[in-house]
VOBA-1610 file (N, C-alpha, C; in pm, whole numbers, padded with zeros to 5 digits, always signed):
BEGIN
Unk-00244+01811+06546Unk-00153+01843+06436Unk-00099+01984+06447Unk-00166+02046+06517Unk-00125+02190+06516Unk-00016+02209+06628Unk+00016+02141+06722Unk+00111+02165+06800Unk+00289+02058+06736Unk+00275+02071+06615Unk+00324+01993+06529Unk+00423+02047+06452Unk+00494+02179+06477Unk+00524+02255+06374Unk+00603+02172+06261Unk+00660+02047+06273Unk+00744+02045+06134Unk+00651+01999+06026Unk+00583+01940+06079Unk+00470+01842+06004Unk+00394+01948+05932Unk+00350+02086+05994Unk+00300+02211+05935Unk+00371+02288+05842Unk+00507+02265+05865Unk+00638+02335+05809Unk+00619+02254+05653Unk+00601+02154+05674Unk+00602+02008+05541Unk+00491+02013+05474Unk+00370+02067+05503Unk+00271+02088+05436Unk+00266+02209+05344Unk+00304+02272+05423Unk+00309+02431+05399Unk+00412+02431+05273Unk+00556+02342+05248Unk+00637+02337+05187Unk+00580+02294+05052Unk+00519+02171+05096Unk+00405+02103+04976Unk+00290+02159+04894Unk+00238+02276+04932Unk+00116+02385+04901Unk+00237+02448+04858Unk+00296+02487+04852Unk+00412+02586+04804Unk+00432+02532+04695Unk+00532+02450+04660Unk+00558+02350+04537Unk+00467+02322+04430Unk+00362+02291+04503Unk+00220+02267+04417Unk+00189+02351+04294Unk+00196+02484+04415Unk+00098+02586+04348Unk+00209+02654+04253Unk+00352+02647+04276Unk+00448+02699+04174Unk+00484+02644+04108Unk+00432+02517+04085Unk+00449+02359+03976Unk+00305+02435+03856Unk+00203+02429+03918Unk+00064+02476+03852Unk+00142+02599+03834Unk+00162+02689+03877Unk+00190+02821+03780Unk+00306+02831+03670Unk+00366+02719+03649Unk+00447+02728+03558Unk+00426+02655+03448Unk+00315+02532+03477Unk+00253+02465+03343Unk+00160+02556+03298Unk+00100+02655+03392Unk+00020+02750+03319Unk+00079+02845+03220Unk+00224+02857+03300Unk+00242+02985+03193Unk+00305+02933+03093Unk+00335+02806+03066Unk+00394+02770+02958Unk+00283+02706+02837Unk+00205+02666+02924Unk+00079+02665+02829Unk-00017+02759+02773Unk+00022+02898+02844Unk-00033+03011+02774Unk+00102+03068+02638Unk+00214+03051+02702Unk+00305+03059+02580Unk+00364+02978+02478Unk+00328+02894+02493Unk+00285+02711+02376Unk+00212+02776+02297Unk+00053+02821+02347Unk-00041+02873+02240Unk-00060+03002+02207Unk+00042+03080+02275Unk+00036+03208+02196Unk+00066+03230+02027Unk+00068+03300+01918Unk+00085+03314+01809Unk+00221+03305+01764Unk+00297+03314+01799Unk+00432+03359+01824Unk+00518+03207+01785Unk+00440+03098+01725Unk+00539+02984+01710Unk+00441+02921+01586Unk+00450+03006+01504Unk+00344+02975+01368Unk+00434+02878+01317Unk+00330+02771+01207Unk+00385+02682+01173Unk+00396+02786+00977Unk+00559+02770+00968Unk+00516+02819+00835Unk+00563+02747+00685Unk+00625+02664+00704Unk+00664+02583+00623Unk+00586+02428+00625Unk+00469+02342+00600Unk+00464+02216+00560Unk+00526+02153+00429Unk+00626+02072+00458Unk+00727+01974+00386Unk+00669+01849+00355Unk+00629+01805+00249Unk+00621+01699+00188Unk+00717+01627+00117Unk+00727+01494+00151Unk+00853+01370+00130Unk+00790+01324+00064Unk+00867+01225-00057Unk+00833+01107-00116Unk+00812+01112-00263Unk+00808+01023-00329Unk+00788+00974-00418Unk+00654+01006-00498Unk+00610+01097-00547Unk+00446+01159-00532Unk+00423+01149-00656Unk+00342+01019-00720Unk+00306+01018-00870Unk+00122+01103-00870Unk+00079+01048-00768Unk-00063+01064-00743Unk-00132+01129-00656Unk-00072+01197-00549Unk-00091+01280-00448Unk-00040+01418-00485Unk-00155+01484-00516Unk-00107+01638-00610Unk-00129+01726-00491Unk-00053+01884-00539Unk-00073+02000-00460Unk-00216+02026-00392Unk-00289+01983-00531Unk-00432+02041-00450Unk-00504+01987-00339Unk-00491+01857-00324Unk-00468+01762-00200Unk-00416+01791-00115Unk-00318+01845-00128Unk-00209+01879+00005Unk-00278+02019+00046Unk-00299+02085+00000Unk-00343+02223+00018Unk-00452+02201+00115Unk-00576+02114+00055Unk-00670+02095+00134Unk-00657+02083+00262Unk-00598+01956+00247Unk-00557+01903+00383Unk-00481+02003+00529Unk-00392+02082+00432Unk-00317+02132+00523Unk-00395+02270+00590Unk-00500+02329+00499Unk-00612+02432+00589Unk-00710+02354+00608Unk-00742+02235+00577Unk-00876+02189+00702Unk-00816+02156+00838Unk-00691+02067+00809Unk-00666+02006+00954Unk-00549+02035+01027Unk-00451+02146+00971Unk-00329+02180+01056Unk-00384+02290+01151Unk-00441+02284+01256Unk-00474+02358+01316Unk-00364+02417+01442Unk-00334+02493+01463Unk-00266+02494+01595Unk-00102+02567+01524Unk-00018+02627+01662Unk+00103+02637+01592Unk+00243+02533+01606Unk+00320+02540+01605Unk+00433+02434+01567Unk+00439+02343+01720Unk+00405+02389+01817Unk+00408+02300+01910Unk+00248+02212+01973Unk+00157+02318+01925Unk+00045+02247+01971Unk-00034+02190+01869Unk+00059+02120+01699Unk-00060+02080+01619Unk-00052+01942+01699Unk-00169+01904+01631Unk-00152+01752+01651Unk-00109+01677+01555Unk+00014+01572+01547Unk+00066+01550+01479Unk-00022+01355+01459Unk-00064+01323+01509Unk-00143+01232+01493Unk-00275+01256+01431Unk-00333+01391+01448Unk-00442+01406+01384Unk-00380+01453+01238Unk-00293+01540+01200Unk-00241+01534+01065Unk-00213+01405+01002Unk-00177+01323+01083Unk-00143+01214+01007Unk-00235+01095+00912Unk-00356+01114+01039Unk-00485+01026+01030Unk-00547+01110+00871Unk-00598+01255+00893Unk-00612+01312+00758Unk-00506+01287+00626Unk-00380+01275+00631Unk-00302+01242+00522Unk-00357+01093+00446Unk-00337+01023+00537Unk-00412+00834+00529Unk-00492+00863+00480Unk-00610+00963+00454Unk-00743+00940+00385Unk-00708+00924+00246Unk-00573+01029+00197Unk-00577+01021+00041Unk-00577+00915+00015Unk-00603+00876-00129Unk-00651+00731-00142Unk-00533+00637-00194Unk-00423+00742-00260Unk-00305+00701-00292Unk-00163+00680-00206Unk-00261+00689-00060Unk-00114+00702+00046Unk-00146+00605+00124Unk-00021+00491+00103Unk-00039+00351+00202Unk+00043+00388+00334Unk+00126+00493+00338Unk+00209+00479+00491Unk+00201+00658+00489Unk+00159+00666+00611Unk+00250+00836+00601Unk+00294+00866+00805Unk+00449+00965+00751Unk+00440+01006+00934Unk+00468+01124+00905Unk+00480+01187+01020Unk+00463+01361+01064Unk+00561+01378+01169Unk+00616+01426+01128Unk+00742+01501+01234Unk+00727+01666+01225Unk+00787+01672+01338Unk+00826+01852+01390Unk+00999+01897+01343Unk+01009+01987+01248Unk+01178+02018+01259Unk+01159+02167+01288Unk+01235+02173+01412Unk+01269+02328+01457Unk+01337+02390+01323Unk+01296+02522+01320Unk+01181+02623+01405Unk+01036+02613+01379Unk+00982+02602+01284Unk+00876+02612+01182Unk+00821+02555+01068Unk+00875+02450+01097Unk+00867+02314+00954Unk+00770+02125+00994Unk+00695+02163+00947Unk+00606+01989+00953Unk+00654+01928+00859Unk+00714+01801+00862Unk+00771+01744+00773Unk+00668+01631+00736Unk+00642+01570+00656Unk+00539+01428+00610Unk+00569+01404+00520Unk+00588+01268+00536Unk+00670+01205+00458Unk+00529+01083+00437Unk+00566+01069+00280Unk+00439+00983+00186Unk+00457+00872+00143Unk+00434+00757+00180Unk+00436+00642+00062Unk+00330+00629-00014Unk+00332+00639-00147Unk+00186+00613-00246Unk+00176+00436-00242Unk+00062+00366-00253Unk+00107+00275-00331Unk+00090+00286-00460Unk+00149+00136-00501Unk+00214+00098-00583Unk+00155-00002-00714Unk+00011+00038-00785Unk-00060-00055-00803Unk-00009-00165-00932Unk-00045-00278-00861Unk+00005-00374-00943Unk-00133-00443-01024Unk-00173-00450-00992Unk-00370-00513-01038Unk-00469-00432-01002Unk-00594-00484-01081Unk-00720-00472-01071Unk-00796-00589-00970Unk-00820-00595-00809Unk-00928-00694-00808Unk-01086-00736-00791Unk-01062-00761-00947Unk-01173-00781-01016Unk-01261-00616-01020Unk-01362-00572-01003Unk-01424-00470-01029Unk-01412-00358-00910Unk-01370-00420-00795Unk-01354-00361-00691Unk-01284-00289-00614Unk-01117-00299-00641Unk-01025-00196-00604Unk-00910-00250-00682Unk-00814-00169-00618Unk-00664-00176-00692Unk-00561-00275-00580Unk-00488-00354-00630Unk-00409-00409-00525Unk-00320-00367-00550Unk-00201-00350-00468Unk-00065-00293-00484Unk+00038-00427-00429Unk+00244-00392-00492Unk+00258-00488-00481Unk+00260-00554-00344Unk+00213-00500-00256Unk+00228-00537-00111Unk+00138-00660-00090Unk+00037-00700-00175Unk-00068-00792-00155Unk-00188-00702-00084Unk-00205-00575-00146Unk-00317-00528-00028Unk-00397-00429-00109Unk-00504-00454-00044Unk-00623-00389-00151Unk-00622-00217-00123Unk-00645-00110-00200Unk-00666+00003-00169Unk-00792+00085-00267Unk-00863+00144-00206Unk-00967+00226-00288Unk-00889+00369-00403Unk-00858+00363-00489Unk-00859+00465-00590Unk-00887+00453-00728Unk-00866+00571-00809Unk-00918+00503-00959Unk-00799+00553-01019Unk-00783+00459-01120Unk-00652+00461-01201Unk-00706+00417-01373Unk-00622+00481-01432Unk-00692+00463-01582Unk-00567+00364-01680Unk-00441+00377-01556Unk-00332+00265-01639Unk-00372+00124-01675Unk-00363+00074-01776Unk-00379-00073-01806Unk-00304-00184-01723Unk-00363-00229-01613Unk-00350-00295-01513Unk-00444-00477-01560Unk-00332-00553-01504Unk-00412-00680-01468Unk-00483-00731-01425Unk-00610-00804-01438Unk-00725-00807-01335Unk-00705-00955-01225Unk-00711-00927-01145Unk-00702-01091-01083Unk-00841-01107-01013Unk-00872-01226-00966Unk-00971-01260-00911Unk-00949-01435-00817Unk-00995-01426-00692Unk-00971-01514-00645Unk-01043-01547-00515Unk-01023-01615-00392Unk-01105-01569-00273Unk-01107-01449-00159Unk-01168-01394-00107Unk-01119-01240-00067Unk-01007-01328+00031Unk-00979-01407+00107Unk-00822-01386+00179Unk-00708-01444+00099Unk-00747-01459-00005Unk-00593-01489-00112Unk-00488-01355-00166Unk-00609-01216-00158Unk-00534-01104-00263Unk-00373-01119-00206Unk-00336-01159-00119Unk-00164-01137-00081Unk-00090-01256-00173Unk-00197-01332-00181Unk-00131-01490-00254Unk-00147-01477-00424Unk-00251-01408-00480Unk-00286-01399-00615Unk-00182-01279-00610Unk-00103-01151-00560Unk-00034-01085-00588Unk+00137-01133-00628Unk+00148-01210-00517Unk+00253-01314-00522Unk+00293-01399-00669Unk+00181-01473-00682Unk+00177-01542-00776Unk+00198-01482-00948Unk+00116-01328-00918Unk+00139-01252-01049Unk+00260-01248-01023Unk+00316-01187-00979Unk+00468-01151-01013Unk+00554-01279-00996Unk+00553-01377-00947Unk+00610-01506-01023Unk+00610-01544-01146Unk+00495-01540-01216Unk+00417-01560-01331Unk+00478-01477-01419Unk+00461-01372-01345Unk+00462-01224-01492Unk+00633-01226-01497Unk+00707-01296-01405Unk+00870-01285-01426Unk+00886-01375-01535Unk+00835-01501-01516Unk+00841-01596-01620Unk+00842-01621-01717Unk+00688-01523-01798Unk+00664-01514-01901Unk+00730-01389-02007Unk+00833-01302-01891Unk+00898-01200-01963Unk+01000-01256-02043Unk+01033-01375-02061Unk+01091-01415-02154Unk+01017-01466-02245Unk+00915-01443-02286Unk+00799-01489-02431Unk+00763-01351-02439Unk+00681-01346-02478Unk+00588-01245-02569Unk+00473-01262-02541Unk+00415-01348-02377Unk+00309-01330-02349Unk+00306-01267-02243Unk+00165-01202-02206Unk+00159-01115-02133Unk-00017-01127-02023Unk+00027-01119-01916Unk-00034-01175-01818Unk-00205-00995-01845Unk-00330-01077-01882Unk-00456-00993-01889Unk-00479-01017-01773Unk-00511-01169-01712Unk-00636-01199-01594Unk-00549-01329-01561Unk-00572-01264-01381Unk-00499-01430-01339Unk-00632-01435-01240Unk-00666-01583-01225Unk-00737-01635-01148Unk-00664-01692-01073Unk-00736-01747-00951Unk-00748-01859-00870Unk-00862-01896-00790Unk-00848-02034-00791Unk-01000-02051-00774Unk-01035-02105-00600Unk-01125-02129-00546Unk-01128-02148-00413Unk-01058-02273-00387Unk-01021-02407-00498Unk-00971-02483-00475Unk-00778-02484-00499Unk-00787-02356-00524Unk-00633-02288-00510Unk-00583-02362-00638Unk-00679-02359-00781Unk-00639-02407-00917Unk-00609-02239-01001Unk-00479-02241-01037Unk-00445-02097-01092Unk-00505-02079-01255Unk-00519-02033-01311Unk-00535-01972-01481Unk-00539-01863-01525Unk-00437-01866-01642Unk-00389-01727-01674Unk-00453-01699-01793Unk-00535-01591-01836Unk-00543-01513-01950Unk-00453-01457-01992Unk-00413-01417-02112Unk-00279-01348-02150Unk-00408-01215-02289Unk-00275-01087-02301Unk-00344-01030-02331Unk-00394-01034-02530Unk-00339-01110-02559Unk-00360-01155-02677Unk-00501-01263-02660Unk-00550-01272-02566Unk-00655-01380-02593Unk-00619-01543-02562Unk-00524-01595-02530Unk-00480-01732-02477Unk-00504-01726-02330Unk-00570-01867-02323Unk-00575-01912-02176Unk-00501-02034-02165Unk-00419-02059-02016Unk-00336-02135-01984Unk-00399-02156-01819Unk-00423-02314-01865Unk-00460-02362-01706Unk-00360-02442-01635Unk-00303-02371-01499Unk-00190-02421-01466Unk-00236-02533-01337Unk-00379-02570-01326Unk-00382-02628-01156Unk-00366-02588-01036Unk-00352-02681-00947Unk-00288-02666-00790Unk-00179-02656-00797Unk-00138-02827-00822Unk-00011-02851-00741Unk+00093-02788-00878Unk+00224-02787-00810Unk+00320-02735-00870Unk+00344-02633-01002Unk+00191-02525-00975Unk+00209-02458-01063Unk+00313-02390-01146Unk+00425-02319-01021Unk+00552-02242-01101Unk+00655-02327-01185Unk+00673-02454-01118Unk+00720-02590-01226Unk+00726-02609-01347Unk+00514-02635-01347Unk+00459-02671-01474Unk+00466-02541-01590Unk+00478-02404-01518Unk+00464-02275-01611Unk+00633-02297-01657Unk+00718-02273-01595Unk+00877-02296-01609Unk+00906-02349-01671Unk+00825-02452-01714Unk+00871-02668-01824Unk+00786-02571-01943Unk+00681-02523-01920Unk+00594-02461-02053Unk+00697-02338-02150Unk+00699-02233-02060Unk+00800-02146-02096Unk+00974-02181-02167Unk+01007-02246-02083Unk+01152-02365-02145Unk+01130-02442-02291Unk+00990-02449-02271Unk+00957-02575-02412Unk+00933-02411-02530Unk+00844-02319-02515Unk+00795-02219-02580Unk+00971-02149-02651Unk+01053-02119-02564Unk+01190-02028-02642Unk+01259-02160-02684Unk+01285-02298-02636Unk+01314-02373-02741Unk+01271-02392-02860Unk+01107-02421-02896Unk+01061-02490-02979Unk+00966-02397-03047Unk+01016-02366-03200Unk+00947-02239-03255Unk+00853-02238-03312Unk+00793-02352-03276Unk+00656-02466-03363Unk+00546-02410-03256Unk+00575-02350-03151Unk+00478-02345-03055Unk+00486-02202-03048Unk+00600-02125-03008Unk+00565-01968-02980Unk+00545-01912-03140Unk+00512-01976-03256Unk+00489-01924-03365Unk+00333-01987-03388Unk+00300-02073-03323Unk+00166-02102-03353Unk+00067-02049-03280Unk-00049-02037-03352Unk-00205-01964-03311Unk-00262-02073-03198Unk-00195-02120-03089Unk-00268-02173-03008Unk-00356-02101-02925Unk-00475-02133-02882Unk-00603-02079-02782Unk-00635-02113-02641Unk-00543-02237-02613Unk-00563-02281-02508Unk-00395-02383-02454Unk-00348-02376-02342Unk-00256-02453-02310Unk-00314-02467-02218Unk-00340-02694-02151Unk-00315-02715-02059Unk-00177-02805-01972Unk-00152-02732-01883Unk-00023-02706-01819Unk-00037-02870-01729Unk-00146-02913-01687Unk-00174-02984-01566Unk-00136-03144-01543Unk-00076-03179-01687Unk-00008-03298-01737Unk+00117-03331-01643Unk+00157-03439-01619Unk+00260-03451-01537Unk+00400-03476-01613Unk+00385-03501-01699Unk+00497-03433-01818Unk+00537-03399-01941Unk+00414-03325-01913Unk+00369-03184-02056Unk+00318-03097-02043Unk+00211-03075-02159Unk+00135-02985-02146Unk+00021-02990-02309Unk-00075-02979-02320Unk-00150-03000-02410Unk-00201-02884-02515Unk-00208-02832-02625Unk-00226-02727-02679Unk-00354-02705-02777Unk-00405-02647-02759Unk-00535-02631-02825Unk-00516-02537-02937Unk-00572-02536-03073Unk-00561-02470-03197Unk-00727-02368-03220Unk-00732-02265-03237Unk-00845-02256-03328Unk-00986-02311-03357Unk-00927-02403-03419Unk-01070-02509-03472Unk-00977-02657-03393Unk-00977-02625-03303Unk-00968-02759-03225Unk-00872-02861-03267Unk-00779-02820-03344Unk-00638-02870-03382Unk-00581-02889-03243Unk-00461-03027-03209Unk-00334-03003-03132Unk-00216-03050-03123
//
């Protein structure tokens, strides 16, 4: 190889390149992390009913470490997700000196059952909330289907004066609504939104019914619905 000169010439060219390739990621990685590119502005986006300053504060001296080019913007992000009120969040860089994060809270629509809050997405999230919320209860892979169903339901009945307390469903996918006055309405399986629709239609027609003390409606009749009184009147 040594009586080779181009082949030596080509190596030699290659050790050259190398080592001035490595000295220039070095020096740019010593001037990446020099002080000199402080991050000084963090920007928060969104819609923020429940995600307060003092939260943000935290967050932003435990885990913004680094300056505008070397934070990690995935590790900010993963810490934002912990709050308990933030279903989406991202992290961007805006030249010169600005982290931008942008927040979605959710959005809670229910209680399920004793255990968390669902939002309207159909999806469960851990926080505590003191608003008067609906309780549902059903099998744990329904919460997307019992969320659904409330807000079918709860559109329906916004034309009465009843008002959705507790919606069930049961493992045999039979729905029943508590309302917050104390009435229960058992709507079944099949063709629940139907049978609630024919109930509701009959209720703003007929003033014999949305004026009476009924305790119980069943919905499950194939063309009616049955009404329970008090002392067992119907």
């Amino acid at each position: 190889m040594w009586d080779k000169p181009t082949l030596l010439n080509w190596i030699a060219n290659l050790l050259f390149s190398l080592a001035v390739v490595m000295l220039l990621y070095a020096l740019l990685f010593v001037v990446l992390h020099l002080p000199i590119f402080p991050v000084k502005q963090v920007q928060v986006e969104g819609n923020l009913d429940h995600v307060n300053h003092e939260q943000i504060q935290l967050i932003v001296s435990k885990y913004l470490k680094g300056n505008f080019y070397t934070l990690d913007l995935q590790r900010t992000r993963a810490a934002f997700e912990k709050l308990p009120w933030a279903r989406k969040v991202s992290v961007r860089r805006q030249w010169p000196d600005t982290i931008v994060v942008q927040i979605e809270e959710h959005q809670a629509l229910g209680r399920w059952g004793g255990v968390a809050l669902v939002n309207r997405y159909g999806e469960l999230f851990q926080a505590a909330s003191d608003a008067q919320l609906p309780t549902f209860y059903g099998p744990g892979d329904a919460v997307k289907e019992v969320a659904q169903g409330y807000a079918s339901f709860a559109q329906m009945l916004s034309q009465t004066s009843l008002q959705i307390q507790q919606l069930s469903l049961s493992s045999r996918r039979a729905w029943e609504i508590k309302t917050v006055d104390g009435r229960q309405m058992m709507l079944g399986r099949e063709s629940a939104r139907q049978r609630l629709q024919q109930f509701v239609s009959a209720y703003r027609q007929q003033a014999n019914i949305a004026e009476s003390d009924w305790r119980y409606a069943d919905l499950r009749y194939p063309n009616g619905f049955a009404l329970r009184m008090p002392r067992g009147g119907a």
